[in-house]
C-alpha positions as CSV (number, residue, x, y, z in Angstrom):
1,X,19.3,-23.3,5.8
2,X,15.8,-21.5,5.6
3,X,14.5,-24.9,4.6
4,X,15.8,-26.8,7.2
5,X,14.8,-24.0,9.5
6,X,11.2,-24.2,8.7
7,X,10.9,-27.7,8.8
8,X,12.1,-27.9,12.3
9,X,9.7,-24.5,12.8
10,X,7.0,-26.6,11.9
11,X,7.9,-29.6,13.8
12,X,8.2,-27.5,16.8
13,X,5.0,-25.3,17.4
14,X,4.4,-23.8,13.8
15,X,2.1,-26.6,12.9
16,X,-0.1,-26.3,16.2
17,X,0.1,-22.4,15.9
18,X,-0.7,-22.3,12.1
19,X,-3.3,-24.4,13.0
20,X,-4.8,-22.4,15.6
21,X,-4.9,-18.9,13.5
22,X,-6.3,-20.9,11.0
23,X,-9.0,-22.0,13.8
24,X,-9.6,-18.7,15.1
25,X,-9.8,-17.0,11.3
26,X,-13.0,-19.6,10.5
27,X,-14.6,-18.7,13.3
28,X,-13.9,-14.9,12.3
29,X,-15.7,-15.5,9.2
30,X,-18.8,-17.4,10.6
31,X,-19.7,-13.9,12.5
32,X,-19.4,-12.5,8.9
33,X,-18.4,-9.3,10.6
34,X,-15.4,-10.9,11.3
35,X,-14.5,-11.3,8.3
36,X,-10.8,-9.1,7.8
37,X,-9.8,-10.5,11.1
38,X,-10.4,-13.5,9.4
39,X,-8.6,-13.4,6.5
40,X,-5.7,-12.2,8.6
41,X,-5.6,-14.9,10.3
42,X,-5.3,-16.8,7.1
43,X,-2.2,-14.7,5.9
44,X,-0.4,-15.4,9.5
45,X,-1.4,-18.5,10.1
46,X,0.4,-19.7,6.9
47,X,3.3,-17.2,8.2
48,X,3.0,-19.6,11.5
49,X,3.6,-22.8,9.6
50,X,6.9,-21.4,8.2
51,X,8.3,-18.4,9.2
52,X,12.0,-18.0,7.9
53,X,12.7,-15.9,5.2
54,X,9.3,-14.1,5.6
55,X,8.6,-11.2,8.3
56,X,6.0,-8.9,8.7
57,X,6.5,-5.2,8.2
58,X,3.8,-2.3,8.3
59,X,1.8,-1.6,5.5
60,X,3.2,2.4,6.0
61,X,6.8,0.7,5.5
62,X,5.4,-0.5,2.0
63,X,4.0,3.3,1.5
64,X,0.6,1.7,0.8
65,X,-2.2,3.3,2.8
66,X,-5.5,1.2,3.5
67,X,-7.7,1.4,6.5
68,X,-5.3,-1.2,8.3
69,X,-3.1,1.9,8.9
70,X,-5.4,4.7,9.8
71,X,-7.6,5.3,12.8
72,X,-9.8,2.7,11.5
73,X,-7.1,0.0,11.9
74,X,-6.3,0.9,15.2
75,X,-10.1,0.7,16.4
76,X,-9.5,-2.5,14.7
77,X,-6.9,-3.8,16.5
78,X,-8.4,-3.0,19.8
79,X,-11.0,-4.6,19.0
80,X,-9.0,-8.2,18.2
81,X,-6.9,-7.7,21.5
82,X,-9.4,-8.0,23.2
83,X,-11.3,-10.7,21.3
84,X,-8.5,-12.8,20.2
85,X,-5.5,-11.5,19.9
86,X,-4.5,-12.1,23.4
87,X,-4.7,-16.1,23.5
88,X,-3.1,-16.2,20.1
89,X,-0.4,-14.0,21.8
90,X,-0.2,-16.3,25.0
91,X,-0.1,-19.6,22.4
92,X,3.0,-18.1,21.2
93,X,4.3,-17.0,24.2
94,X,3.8,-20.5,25.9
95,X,5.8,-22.2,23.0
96,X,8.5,-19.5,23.3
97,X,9.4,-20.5,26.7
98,X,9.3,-23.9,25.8
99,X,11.8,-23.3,23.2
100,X,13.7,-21.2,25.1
101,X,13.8,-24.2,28.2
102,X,15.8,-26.6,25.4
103,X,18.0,-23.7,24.6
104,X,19.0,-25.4,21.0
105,X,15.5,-24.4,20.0
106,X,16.2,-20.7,21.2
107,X,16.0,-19.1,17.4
108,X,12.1,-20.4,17.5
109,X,11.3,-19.1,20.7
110,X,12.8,-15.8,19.6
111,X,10.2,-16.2,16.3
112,X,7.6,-17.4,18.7
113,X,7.9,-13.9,20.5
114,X,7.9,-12.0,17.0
115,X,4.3,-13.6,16.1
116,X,3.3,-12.8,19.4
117,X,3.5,-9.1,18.7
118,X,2.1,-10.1,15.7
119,X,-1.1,-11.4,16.9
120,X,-1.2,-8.7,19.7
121,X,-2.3,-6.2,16.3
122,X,-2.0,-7.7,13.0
123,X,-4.1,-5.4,11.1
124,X,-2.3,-2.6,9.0
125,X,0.5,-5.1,8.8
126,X,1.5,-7.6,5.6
127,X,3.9,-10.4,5.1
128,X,6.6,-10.2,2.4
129,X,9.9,-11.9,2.0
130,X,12.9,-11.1,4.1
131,X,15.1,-10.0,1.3
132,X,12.3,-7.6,-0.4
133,X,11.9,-6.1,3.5
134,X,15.1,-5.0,3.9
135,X,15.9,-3.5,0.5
136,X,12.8,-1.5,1.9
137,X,14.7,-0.8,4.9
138,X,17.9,0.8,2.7
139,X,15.5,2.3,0.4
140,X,14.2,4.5,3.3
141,X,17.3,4.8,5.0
142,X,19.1,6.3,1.7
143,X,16.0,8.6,1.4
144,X,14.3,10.0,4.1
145,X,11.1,11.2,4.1
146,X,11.5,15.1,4.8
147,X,7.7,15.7,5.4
């Protein structure tokens, strides 16, 4: 079912979106500066092309600190709202309510709306595979953190 899923996905905006993060991530590296927004546009623009079975979580949900999840990656994110963020996030947003207009496609306008957020402030975020994601979830549900 994920198969099939995806392939309709990618039939159905992923390819044009994938695309596009893959668009905006080389010009992120040209400016060399860029270049972490860029590669995160790498890791969701393959995300884009086929969504189903993979979600993004918070790299604090993965108890893995980098500078994605500190001050720094909020700076960061700021900084790709306003740069990119916002027409990746109006992309999706503009497919969603296509998909949601043919109703049958309404499961990809739902993902459409999920990468949205996404691209609103991707950085302190990774991609792993649905399954792995929510025996996280249990994990941390079974054992609070009592800090």
């Amino acid at each position: 079912m994920r198969t099939i899923g995806n392939i309709i996905w990618f039939l159905c905006g992923g390819l044009i979106m994938g695309l596009t993060w893959w668009l905006v991530g080389m010009i992120a590296f040209l400016t060399i500066i860029g270049i972490p927004w860029g590669r995160a546009c790498f890791v969701i623009g393959d995300f884009s092309f086929f969504p189903f079975g993979r979600e993004a979580i918070t790299r604090s949900e993965l108890d893995q600190y980098n500078v994605g999840t500190g001050v720094l990656g909020v700076l960061g994110n700021i900084i790709w709202l306003l740069i990119a963020g916002i027409w990746l996030a109006i992309g999706h947003l503009l497919l969603a309510i296509v998909c949601f207009l043919l109703i049958i496609a309404i499961p990809f306008g739902i993902q459409h709306l999920k990468l949205a957020g996404l691209a609103l402030a991707p950085i302190g975020k990774t991609i792993i595979d649905s399954q792995y994601a929510r025996a996280i979830r249990e994990e941390a549900a079974q054992f609070p953190d009592t800090d």
